[in-house]
DRENGURO-663647 format. One record per residue (C-alpha): residue in one letter; z, x, y. Coordinates in steps of 0.1 Angstrom, whole numbers, plus 5000, padded with zeros to 4 digits. Each point is the difference from the previous one (the first is absolute). Example, Ala and Ser with C-alpha at 12.3 -4.5 7.8 and 13.67 -1.06 7.14 Angstrom:
REM DRENGURO-663647
<node><residu>A</residu><up>5078</up><east>5123</east><north>4955</north></node>
<node><residu>S</residu><up>4993</up><east>5014</east><north>5034</north></node>
END
This chain:
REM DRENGURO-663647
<node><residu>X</residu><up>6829</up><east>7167</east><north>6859</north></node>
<node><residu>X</residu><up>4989</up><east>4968</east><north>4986</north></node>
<node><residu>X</residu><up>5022</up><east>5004</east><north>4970</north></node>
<node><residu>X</residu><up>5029</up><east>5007</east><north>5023</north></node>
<node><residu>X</residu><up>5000</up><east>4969</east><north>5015</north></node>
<node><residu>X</residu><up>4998</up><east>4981</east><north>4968</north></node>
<node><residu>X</residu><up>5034</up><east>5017</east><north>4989</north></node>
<node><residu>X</residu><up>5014</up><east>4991</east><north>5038</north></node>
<node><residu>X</residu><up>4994</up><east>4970</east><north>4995</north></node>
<node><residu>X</residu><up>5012</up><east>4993</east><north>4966</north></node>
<node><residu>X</residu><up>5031</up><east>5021</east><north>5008</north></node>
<node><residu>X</residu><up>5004</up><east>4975</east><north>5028</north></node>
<node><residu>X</residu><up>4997</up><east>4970</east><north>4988</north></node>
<node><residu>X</residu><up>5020</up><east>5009</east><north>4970</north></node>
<node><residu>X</residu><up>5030</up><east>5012</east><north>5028</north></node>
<node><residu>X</residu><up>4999</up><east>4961</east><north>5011</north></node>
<node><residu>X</residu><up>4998</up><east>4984</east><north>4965</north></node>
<node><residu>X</residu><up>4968</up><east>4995</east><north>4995</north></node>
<node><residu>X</residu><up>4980</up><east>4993</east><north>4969</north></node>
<node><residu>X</residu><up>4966</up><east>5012</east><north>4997</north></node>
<node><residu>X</residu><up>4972</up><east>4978</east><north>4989</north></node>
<node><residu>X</residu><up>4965</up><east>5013</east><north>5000</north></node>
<node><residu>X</residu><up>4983</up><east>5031</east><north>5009</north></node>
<node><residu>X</residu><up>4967</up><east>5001</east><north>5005</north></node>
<node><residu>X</residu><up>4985</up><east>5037</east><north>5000</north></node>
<node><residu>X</residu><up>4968</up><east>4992</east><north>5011</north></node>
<node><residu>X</residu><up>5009</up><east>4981</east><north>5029</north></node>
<node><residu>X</residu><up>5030</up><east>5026</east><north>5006</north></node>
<node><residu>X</residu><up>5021</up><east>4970</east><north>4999</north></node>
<node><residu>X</residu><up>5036</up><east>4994</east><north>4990</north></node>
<node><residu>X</residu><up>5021</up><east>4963</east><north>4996</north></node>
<node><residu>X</residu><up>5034</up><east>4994</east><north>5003</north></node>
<node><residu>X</residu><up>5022</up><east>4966</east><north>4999</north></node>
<node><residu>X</residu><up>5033</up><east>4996</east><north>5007</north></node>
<node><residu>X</residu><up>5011</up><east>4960</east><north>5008</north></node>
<node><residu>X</residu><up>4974</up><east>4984</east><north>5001</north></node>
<node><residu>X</residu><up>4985</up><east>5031</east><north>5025</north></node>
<node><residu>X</residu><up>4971</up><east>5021</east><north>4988</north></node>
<node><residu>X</residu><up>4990</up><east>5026</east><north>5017</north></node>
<node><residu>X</residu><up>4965</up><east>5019</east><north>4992</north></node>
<node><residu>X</residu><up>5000</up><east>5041</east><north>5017</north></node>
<node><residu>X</residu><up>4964</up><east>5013</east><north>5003</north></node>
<node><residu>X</residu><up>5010</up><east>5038</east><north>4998</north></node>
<node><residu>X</residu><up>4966</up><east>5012</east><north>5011</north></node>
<node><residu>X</residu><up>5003</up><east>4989</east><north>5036</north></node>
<node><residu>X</residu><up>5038</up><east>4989</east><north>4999</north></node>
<node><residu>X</residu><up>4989</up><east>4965</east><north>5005</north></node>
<node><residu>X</residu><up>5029</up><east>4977</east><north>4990</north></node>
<node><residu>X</residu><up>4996</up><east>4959</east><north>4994</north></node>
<node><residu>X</residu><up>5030</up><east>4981</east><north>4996</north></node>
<node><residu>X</residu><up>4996</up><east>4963</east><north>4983</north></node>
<node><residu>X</residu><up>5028</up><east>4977</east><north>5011</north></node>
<node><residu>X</residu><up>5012</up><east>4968</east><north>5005</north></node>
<node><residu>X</residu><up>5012</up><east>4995</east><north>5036</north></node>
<node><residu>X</residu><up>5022</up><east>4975</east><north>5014</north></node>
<node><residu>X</residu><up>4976</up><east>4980</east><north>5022</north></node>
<node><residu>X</residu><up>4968</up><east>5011</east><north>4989</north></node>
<node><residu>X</residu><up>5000</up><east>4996</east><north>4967</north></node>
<node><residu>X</residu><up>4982</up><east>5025</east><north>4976</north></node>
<node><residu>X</residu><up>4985</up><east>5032</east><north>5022</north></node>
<node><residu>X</residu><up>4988</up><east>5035</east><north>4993</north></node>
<node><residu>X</residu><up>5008</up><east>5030</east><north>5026</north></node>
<node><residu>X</residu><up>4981</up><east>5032</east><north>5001</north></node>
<node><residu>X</residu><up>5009</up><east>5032</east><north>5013</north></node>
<node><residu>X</residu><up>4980</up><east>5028</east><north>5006</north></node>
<node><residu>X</residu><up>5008</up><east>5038</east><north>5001</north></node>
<node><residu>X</residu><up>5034</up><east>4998</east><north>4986</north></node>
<node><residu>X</residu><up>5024</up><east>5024</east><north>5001</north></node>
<node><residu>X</residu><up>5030</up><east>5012</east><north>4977</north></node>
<node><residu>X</residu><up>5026</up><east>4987</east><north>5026</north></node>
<node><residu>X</residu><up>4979</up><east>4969</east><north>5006</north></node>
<node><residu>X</residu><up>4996</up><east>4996</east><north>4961</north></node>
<node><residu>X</residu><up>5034</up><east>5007</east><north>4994</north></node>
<node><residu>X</residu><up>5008</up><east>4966</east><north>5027</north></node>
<node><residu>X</residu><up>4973</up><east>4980</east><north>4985</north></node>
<node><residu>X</residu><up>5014</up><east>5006</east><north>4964</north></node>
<node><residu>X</residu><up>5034</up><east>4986</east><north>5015</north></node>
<node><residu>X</residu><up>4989</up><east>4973</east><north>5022</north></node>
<node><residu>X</residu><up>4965</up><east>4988</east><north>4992</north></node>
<node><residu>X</residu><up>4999</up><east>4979</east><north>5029</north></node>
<node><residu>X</residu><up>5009</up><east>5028</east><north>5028</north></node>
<node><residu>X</residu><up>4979</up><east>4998</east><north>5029</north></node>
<node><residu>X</residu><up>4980</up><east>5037</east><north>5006</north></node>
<node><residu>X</residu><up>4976</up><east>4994</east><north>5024</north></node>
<node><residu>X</residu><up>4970</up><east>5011</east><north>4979</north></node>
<node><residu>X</residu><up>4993</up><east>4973</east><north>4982</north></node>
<node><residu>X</residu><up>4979</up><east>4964</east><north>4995</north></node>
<node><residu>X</residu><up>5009</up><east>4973</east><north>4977</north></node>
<node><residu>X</residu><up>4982</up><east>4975</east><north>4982</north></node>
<node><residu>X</residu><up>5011</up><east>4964</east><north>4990</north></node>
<node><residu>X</residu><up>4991</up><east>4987</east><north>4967</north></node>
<node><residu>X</residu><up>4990</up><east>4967</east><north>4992</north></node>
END
C-alpha cells in the first residue's frame, strides 16, 4: 500500500511537470519543485505540505492531511486550492 502511494504520487506530479527533489525513505517522504513551488507528499498518511509564496502573506506552508488521488491529483495542479482539510503555517 505504502509503496503504491509513492508511485501515485510520483506518477502525479510528473503528469503536472514536476521535478522531483528528495526522497526520504525513512521519513516516507517525497519533494517536488516546480516554480519556485515545492511540494513534500508523506505517503504513509497521505499528508501533503505545500511551500509557497503567496501574494499577501508572503512565504507560507499548507498542510493537508488524508489526501486522496483526486485531491492529489488538484493539489499537484494548483498547489494553492482550498480543500477544507488543511492548516497552514507562515514562515518567518
Amino acid at each position: 500500500m505504502i509503496a503504491a502511494r509513492l508511485r501515485c504520487a510520483r506518477f502525479t506530479a510528473e503528469a503536472y511537470g514536476w521535478k522531483e527533489i528528495d526522497h526520504q525513505e525513512k521519513n516516507r517522504m517525497v519533494s517536488f519543485r516546480r516554480d519556485g513551488t515545492r511540494i513534500n507528499v508523506y505517503y504513509s498518511k497521505m499528508t501533503v505540505g505545500t511551500c509557497l509564496k503567496h501574494p499577501t502573506k508572503g512565504f507560507t506552508q499548507l498542510f493537508r492531511r488524508n489526501v486522496t488521488e483526486k485531491m492529489l491529483e488538484k493539489i499537484f495542479n494548483y498547489p494553492r486550492v482550498h480543500t477544507d482539510r488543511g492548516y497552514y503555517v507562515k514562515s518567518h
